[in-house]
C-alpha positions in Angstrom: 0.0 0.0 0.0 1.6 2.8 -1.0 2.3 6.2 1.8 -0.1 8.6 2.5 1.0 11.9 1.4 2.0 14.2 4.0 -0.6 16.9 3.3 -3.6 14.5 3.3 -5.5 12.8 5.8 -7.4 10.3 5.8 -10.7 9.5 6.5 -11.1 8.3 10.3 -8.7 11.6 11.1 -11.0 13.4 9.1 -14.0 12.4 11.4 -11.9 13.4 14.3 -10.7 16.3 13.4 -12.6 20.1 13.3 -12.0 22.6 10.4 -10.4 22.6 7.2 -9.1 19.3 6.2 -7.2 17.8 2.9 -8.5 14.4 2.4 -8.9 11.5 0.4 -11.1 8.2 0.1 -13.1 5.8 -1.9 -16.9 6.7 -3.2 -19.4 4.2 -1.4 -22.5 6.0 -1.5 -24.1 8.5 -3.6 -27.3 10.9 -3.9 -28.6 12.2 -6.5 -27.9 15.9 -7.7 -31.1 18.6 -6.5 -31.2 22.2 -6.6 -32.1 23.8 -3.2 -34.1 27.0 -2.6 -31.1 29.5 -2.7 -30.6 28.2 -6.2 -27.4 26.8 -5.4 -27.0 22.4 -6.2 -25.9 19.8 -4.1 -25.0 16.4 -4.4 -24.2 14.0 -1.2 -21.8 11.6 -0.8 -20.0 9.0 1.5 -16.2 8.4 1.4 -14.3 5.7 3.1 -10.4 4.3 3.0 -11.2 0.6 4.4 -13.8 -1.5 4.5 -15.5 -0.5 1.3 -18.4 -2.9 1.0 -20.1 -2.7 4.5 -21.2 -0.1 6.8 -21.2 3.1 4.8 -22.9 4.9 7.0 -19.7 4.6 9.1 -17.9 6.9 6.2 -17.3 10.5 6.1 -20.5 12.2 4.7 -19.7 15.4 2.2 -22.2 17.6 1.0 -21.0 20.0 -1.5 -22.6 23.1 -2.7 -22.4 25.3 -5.7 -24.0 27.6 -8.2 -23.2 26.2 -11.4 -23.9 22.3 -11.8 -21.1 21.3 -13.8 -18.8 22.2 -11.1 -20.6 19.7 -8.8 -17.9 16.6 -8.6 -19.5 14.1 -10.9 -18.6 11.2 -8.4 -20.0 7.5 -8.9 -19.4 4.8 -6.2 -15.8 3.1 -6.8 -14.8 6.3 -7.6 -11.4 7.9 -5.3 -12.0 12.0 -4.6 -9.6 13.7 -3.0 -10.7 17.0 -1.4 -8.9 20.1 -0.4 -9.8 22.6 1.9 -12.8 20.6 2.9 -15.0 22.2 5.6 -15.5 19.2 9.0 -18.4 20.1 11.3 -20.5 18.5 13.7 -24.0 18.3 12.9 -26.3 15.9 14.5 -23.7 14.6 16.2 -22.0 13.4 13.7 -18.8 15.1 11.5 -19.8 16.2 8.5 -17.2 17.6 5.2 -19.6 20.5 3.5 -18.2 22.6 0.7 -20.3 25.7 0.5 -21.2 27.2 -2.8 -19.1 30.0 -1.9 -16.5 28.2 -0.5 -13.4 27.0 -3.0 -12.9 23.5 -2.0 -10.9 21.7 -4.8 -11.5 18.0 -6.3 -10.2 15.5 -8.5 -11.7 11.9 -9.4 -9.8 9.2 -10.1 -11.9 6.7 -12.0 -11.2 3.1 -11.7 -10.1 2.9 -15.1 -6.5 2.3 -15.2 -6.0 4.1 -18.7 -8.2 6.7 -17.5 -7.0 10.5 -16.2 -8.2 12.3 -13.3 -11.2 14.8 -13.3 -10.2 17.7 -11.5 -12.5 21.0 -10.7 -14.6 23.3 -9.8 -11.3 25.2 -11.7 -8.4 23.1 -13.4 -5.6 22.1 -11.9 -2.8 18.8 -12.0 -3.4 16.3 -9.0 0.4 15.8 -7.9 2.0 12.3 -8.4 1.5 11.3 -4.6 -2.2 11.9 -5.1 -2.2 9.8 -8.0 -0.3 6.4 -6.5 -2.2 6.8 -3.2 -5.4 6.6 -5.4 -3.8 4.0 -7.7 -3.4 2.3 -4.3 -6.9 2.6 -3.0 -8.5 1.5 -6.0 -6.2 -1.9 -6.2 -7.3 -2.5 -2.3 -11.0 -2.0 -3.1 -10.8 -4.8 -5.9 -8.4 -7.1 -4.1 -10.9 -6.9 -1.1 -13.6 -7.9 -3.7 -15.1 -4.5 -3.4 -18.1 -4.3 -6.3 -19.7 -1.0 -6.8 -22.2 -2.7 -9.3 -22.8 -5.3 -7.8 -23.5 -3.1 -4.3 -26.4 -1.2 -5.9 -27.9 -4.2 -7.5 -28.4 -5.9 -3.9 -29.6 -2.4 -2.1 -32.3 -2.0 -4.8 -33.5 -5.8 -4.3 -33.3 -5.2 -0.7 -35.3 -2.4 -1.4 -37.8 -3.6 -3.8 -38.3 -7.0 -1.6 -39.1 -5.1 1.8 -42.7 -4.3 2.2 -44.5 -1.5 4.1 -45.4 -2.7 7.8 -48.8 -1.7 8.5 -49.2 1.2 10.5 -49.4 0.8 14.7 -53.0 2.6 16.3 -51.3 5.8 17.6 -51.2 6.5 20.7 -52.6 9.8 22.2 -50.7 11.2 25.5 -53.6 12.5 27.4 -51.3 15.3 29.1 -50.2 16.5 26.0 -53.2 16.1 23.1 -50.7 17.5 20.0 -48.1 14.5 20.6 -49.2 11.9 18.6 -46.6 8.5 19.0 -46.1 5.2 17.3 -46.2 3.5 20.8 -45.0 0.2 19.3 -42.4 1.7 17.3 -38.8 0.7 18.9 -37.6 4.5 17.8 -37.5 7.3 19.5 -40.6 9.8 19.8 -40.7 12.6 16.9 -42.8 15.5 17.5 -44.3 17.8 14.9 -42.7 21.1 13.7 -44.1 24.1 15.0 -43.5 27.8 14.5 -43.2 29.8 17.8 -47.0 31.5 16.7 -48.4 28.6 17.0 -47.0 26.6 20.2 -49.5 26.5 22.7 -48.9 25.3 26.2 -48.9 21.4 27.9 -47.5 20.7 24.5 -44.3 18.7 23.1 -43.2 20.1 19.7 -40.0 20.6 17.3 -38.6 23.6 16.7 -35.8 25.3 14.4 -35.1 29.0 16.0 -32.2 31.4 15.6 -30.7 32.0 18.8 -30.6 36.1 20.4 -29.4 35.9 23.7 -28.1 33.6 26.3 -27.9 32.7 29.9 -25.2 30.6 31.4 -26.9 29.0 34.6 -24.8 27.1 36.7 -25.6 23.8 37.5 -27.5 21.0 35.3 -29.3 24.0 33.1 -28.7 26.2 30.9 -31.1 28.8 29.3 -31.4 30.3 25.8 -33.9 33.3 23.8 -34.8 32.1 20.3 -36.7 33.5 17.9 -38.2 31.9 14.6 -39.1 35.7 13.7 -42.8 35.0 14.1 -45.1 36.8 16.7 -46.9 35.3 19.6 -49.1 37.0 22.0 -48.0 34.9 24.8 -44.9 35.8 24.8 -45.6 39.5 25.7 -42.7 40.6 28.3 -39.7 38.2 27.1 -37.6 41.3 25.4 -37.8 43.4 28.5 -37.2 43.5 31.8 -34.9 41.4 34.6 -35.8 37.9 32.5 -33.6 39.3 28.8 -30.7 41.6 30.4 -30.0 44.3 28.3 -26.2 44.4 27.1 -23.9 47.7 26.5 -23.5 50.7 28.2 -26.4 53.5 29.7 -25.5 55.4 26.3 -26.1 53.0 24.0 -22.7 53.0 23.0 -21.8 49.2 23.5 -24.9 47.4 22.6 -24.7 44.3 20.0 -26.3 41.8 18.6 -28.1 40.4 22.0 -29.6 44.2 22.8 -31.0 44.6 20.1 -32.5 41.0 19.7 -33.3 40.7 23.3 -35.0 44.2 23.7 -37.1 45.1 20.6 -38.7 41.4 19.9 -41.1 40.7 23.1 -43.7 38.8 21.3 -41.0 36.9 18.8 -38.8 35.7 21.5 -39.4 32.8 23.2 -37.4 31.6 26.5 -35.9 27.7 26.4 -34.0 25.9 29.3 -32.2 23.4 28.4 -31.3 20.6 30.9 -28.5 17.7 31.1 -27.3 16.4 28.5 -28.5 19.1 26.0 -27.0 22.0 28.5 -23.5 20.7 28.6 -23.8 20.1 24.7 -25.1 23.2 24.0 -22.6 25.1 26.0 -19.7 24.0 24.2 -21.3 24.2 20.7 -24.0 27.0 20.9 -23.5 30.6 19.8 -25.8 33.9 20.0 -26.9 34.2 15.9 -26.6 29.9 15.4 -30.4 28.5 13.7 -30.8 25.7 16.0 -33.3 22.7 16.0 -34.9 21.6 19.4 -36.4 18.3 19.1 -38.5 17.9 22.7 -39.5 21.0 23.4 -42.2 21.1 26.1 -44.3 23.9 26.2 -45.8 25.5 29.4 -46.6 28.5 31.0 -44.4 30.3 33.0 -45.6 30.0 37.2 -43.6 33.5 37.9 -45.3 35.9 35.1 -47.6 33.9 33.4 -45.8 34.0 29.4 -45.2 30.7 27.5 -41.6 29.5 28.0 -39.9 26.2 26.9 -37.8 23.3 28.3 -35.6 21.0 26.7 -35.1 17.2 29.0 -33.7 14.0 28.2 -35.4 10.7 27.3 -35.3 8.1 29.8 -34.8 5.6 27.2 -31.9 7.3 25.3 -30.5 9.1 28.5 -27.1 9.5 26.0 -29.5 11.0 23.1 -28.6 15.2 22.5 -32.1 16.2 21.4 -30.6 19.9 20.2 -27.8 20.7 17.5 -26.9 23.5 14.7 -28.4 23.3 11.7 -27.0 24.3 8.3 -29.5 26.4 6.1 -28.7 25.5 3.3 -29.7 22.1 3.8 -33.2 22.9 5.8 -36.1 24.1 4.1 -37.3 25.2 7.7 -33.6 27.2 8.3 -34.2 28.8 5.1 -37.6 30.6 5.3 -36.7 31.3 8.7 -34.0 33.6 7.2 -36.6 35.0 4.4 -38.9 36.2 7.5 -35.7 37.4 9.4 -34.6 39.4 6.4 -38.0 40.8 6.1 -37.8 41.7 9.6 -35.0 43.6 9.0 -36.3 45.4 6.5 -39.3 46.4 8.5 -37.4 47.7 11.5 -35.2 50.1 8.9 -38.5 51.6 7.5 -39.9 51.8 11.1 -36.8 53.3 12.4 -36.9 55.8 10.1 -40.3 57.4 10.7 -39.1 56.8 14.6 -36.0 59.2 13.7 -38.5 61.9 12.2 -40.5 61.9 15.3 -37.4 61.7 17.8 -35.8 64.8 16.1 -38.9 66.8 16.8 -39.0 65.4 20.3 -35.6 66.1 20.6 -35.8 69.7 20.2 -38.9 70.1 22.5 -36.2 68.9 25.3 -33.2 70.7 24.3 -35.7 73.9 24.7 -37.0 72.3 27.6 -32.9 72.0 29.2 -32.0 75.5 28.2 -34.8 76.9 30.4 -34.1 74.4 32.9 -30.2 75.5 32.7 -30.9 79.6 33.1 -33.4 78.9 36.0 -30.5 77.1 38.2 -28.0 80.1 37.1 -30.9 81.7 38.3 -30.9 80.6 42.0 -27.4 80.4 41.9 -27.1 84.4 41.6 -29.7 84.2 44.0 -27.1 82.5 46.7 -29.6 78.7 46.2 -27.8 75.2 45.6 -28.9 73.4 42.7 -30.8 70.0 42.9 -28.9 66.9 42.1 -31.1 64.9 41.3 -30.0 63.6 37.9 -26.2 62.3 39.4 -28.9 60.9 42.4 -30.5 59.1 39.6 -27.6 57.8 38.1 -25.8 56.5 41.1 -29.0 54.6 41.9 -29.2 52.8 38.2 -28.1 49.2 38.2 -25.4 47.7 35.7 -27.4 45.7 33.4 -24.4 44.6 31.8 -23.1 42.6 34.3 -25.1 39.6 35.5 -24.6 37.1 38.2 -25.9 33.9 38.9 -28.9 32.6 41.2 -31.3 36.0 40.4 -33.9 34.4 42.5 -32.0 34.5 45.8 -32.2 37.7 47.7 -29.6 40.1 48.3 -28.2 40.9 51.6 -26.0 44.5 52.3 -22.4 44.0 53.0 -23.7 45.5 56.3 -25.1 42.1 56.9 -22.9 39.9 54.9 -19.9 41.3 57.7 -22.1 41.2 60.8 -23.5 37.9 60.1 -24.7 36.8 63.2 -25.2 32.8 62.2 -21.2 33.1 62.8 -22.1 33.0 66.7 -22.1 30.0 68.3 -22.2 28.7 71.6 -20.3 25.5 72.8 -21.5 22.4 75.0 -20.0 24.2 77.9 -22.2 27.1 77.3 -19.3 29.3 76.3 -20.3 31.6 73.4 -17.9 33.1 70.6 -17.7 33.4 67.0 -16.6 31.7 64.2 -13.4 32.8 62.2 -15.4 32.1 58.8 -18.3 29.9 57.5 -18.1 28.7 53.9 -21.4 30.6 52.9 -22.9 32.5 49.4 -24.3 35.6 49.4 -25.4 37.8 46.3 -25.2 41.7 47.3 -25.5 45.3 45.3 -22.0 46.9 45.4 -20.0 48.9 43.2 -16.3 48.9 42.9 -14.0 51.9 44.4 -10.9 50.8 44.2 -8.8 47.7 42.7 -5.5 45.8 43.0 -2.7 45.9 41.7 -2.6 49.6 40.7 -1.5 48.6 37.3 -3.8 46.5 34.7 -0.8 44.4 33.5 0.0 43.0 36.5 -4.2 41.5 36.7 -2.5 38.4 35.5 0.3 36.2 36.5 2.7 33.3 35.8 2.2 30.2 37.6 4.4 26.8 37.5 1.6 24.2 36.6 3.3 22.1 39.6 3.7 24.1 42.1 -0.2 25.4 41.6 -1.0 21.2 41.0 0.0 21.3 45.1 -2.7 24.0 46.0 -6.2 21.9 46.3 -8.1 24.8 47.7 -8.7 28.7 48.1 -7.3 27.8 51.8 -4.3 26.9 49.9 -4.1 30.6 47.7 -1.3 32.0 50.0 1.0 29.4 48.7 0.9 30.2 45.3 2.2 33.5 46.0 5.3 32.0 46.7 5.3 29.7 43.5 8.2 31.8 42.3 8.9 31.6 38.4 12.8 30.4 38.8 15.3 29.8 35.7 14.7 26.3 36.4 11.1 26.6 35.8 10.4 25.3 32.3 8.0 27.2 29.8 5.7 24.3 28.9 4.9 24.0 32.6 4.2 28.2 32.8 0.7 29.5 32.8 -0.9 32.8 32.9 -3.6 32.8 35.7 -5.9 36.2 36.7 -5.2 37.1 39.9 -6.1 40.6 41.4 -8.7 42.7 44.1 -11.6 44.7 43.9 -12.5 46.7 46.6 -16.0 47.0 47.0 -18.6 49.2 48.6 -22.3 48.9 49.6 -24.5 50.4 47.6 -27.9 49.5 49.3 -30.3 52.0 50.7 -29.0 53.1 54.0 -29.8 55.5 56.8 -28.9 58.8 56.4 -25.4 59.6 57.9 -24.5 55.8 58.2 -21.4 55.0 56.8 -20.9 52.6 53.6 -19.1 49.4 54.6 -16.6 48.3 52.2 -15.4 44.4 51.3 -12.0 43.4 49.4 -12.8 40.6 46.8 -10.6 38.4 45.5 -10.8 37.6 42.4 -9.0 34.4 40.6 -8.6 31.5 38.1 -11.8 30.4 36.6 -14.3 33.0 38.6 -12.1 35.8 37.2 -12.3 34.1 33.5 -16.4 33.6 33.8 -16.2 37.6 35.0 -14.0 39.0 32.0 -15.1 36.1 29.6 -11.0 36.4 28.7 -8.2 33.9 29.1 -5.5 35.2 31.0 -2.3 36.0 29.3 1.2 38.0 29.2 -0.6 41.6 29.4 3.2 43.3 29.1 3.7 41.5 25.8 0.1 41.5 24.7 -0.8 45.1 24.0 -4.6 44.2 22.1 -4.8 41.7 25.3 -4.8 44.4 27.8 -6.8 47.0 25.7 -9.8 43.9 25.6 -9.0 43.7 29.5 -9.5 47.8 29.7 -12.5 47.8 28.0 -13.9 44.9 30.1 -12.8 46.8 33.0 -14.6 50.2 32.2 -17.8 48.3 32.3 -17.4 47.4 35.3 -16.2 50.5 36.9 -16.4 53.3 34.3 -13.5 56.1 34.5 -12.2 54.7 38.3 -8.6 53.8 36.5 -8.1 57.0 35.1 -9.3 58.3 38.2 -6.7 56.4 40.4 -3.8 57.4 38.4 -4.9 60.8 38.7 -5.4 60.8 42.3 -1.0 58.7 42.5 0.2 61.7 40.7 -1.5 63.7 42.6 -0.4 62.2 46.1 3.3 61.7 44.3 3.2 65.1 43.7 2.3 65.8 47.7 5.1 63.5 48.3 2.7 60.7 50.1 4.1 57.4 47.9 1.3 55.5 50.3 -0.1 52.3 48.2 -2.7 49.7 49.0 -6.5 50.5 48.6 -9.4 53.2 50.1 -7.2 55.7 47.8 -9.9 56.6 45.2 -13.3 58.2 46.7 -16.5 57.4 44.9 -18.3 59.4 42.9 -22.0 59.6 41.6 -20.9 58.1 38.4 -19.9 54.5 39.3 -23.4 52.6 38.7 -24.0 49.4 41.3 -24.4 45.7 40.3 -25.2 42.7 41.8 -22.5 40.1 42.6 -22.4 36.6 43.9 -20.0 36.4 46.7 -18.4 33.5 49.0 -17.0 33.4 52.3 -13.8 31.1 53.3 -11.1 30.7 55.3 -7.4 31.0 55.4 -4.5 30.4 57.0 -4.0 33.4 59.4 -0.6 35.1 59.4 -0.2 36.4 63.3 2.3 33.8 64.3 2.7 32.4 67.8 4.3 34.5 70.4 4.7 33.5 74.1 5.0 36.8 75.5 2.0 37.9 74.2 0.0 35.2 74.9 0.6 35.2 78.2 0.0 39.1 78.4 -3.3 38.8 76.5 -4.4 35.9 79.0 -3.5 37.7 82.3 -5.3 35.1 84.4 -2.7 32.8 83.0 -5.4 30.7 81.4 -3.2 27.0 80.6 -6.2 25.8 79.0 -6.1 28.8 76.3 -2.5 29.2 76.0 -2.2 25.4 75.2 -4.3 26.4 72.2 -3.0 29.5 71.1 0.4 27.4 70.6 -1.6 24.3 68.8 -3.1 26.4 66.4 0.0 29.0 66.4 -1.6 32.1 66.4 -1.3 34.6 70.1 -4.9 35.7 69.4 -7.4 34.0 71.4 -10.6 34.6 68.6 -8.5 34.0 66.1 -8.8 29.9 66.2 -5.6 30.1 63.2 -8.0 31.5 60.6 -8.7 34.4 58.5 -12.0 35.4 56.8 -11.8 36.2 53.2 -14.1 37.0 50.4 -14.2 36.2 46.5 -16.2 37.4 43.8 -17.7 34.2 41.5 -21.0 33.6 39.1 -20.4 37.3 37.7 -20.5 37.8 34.3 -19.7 41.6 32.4 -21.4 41.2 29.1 
């Protein structure tokens, strides 16, 4: 058999492998040529490099697209192809070559001819001689295996003509759910009829193909997206505003994307789904905002909390390993297709609406502008008069919550870091009746804050080096202290480097409070994967990677607005003075940092006092045995300490 050659792959790496691919195989199954509705052709084929006469469906399955007919590969079985720049992809779970019709994915034939030359297209070119003796090769296999293309078709069209319809089972009607109509004797599973989102009704079990607006990663088992088939439904009123669809950018419209403008402006198109294991994990890893999906099981229902039709996608207890969601490529779905006919027509009705919207808004917003210039002389006004403004618009603004950063568990209440620090479930009371209080309890809390100072003072230093085995020693966040001193040496080899985020936020209440009561303030931690779910970045070399730090500064400014610009103005300022004092609490608040909700946990570390004879004994002047015996077990000279500090981290926070 002769080599492989180096470029090409063949076909079981091909199934494993993600992308563009070089490869070459042996025709084993063929479809006839259609044209689909975007006017583009298509023919569909199987290619394998062993076993050619059973099992095709075990082959790599191409589909290959393009305008113009004759530059469709005019492949028969027997025939060798060898494809380059061939697009792999999962669909249905299962890989899948496709060539679109605006792709340039190269072919050549080799027929099994001897005397005859290869076929090359959709444009000429000359196979190299590699290509040629590999498929020389593959041809002499196929007939020394006794490999018959002929003879192949002949029996699947017997087999075909010999097997006779089975008479069809009584359906059976699920009582709880009148549209699903099932084969009950079938051994398959359950199909469920397509149904556009203006038609689903609840306590119903339907298929549906959807383009996907907004996400929300839930922790746990679930995971919840927004799809839209771009057809309205009543019972959906709601799903494009409020707490349910966050609203993504900045208060100025600046930053908003794709999900705003989805998420906001469709409330009777949009449709809520929640997926659950296994279809959460797969979805997760291959789902994007703007991918047409196709949700096999959806169960319909109304929502218990505001009363609008949402959707849930569980597994089948019979095929627990089934996915029952996936992609789907338009170009091969009718359903994906008209979807994007009513999308584009959409479109094309929100650019005409906008535009009268425009007309009106300029008239409106010249009413206001008049409105603010009277508004503006009659507070220069009072202030010749000796009166103090109203500030009632930075009030406003320092009371708006950060839509665009969202946490996890919404439903749980939150608690003021008044609360979270004065939590009295850490009081306890032993057998012997002796009360005192907990170092730290491993508790979550979710609480409205807003960020007033950070650490380090320098963005570039947000991320650091670790040595993957000295951080492979560290099992916990009890354990964080030691990878401080996970020095990078010259012994440290690079392959065993990695870039981890590692800095502090320091935070400040921003519930309601009394008036004159002073803010409490919390330093948060912030590290490894908790700090990758918040910036939705991998960490990295920020002092080699310039566009890497300007993604982390924009990130940032979402979260805190102008504070860094702020801070470096308030160090030059203090350098100036001649105060070089570093550390936190050196950058008041202002009115223009909005609040955001956080998830939060409490834990435990190692404390740092040390044991020191002397001053246990002068701190126990009744010459307590009992406590000093302790003091020196646990090493620590302070007698609530119990060798443990209490430390916060920020986790389950998003910036979108």
């Amino acid at each position: 058999m002769a080599a492989l050659p180096p470029y090409l792959i063949d076909v079981a790496t091909a199934l494993d492998s993600q992308g563009r691919v070089n490869v070459i195989g042996m025709v084993v199954d063929t479809m006839t040529v259609f044209q689909s509705k975007n006017s583009s052709y298509l023919i569909t084929f199987t290619i394998k490099d062993c076993d050619f006469g059973t099992n095709a469906w075990q082959g790599l399955k191409v589909k290959y697209f393009h305008r113009k007919m004759d530059s469709l590969p005019d492949v028969k079985e027997g025939h060798v192809i060898v494809l380059r720049n061939l697009r792999i992809q999962l669909f249905n779970n299962r890989k899948m070559g496709v060539a679109g019709d605006r792709e340039t994915v190269l072919w050549a034939i080799f027929p099994r001819d001897p005397g005859s030359l290869p076929i090359c297209g959709p444009t000429p070119f000359d196979p190299t001689p590699l290509e040629e003796k590999y498929a020389r090769a593959l041809l002499n296999r196929a007939e020394n295996e006794g490999y018959d293309p002929e003879q192949q078709q002949q029996q699947r069209q017997q087999h075909q003509h010999q097997q006779q319809p089975s008479p069809l089972p009584r359906p059976f009607i699920n009582r709880d759910y009148p549209d699903k109509t099932l084969a009950a004797t079938t051994g398959r599973a359950y199909t469920f009829p397509f149904t556009l989102i203006k038609d689903i009704k609840p306590r119903t079990m339907v298929e549906l193909v959807a383009q996907i607006v907004n996400v929300y990663g839930n922790d746990g088992n679930r995971y919840m997206i927004y799809v839209t088939d771009y057809t309205s439904n009543p019972a959906l009123l709601g799903q494009g505003e409020g707490d349910s669809c966050p609203r993504l950018g900045d208060e100025y419209g600046h930053l908003d994307g794709f999900n705003t403008k989805r998420a906001s402006t469709m409330g009777e198109m949009t449709l809520p789904v929640t997926l659950w294991e296994r279809q959460a994990s797969y979805a997760r890893e291959h789902f994007q905002v703007g991918d047409i999906v196709i949700l096999k099981r959806a169960h319909v229902k109304k929502s218990h909390v505001r009363g609008n039709l949402e959707a849930s996608v569980h597994g089948d207890k019979k095929w627990p390993d089934k996915i029952h969601v996936d992609t789907v490529i338009p170009e091969d779905d009718t359903r994906a297709r008209e979807l994007l006919k009513r999308k584009r027509e959409y479109l094309k009705q929100e650019r005409a609406d906008g535009k009268s919207r425009d007309e009106q808004n300029e008239t409106s917003k010249n009413k206001r502008r008049k409105t603010e210039r009277a508004r503006k002389k009659q507070q220069e006004a009072k202030l010749e008069e000796g009166q103090k403004p109203l500030a009632s618009t930075a009030i406003r603004i320092r009371h708006q919550l950060n839509e665009n950063i969202t946490s996890w568990q919404p439903d749980v209440r939150c608690l003021p870091l008044e609360d979270i620090l004065s939590n009295e479930s850490h009081n306890n009371v032993s057998p012997e009746k002796i009360e005192y209080r907990l170092p730290f309890q491993n508790i979550c809390y979710r609480s409205l804050v807003r960020v007033v100072d950070f650490f380090p003072p320098n963005l570039e230093d947000f991320s650091v080096p670790i040595d993957r085995e000295c951080a492979a020693l560290s099992d916990s966040e009890s354990d964080l202290d030691d990878l401080h001193n996970c020095d990078i040496t010259i012994n440290s080899s690079s392959r065993n480097i990695v870039w981890e985020w590692r800095f502090c936020l320091l935070v400040e209440s921003a519930s309601p409070s009394s008036l004159g009561q002073t803010k409490e303030r919390m330093k948060l931690f912030v590290s490894g994967p908790d700090a990758e779910h918040l910036l939705k970045l991998d960490a990295t070399n920020l002092r080699q990677s310039s566009k890497a730090l300007a993604r982390l500064r924009e990130k940032l400014f979402i979260l805190w607005g102008d504070l860094e610009e702020r801070k470096m103005t308030s160090s030059k300022m203090k350098h100036n003075n001649g105060d070089n004092a570093g550390g936190m609490n050196s950058v008041e608040t202002t009115a223009s940092l909005l609040p955001f909700i956080c998830c939060i946990k409490e834990y435990g570390v190692k404390c740092s006092h040390g044991y020191n004879g002397a001053d246990t004994q002068a701190q126990n002047s009744d010459n307590n045995a009992d406590q000093i015996a302790i003091s020196k077990e646990i090493g620590c000279s302070r007698p609530d300490c119990f060798g443990w500090e209490r430390r916060f981290a920020m986790f389950g926070t998003a910036i979108n």
